[in-house]
N, C-alpha and C positions, 0 to 999 in steps of 0.2 A: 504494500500500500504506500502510494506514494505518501514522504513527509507533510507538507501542505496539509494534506486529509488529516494523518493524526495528530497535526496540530489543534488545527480547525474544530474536532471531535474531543482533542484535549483528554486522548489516549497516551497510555503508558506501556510497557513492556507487562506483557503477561494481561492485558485487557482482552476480557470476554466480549463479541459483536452478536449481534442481534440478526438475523436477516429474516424479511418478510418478503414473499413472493404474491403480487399484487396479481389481478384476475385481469390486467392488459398485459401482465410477463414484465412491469417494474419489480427489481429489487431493490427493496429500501434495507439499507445498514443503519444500523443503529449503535451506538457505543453500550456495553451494559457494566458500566460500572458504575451503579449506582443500587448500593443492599436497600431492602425494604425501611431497615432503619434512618437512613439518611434522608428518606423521602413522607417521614413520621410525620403530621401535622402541617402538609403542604397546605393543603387545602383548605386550614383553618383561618378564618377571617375573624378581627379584631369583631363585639361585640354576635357574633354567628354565634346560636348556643349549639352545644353538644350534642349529640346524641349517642347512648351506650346504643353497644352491636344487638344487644337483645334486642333492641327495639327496631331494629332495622327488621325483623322478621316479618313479611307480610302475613303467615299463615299463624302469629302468634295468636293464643286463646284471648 
């Protein structure tokens, strides 16, 4: 892979990639060095309340 790329992608030695094969025959790469942990609370927005996972259940009683 040319340098440029894993710059750009801000890959390292021994980085895991991602590949998706799209339904026109695109392959998208992706860098996958990012653990679950790292990405903990992305989505949390200042004043957004919580929600526990039980409740995320739609078929809860």
């Amino acid at each position: 892979m040319p340098r440029e790329i894993r710059e750009r992608l801000g890959l390292r030695s021994g980085d895991k990639m991602i590949f998706t094969l799209l339904s026109d025959g695109t392959v998208v790469m992706r860098p996958k060095n990012r653990s679950v942990a790292d990405v903990a609370g992305l989505l949390q927005r200042p004043g957004q309340p919580t929600v526990a996972v039980e409740d995320m259940n739609p078929f809860k009683a």
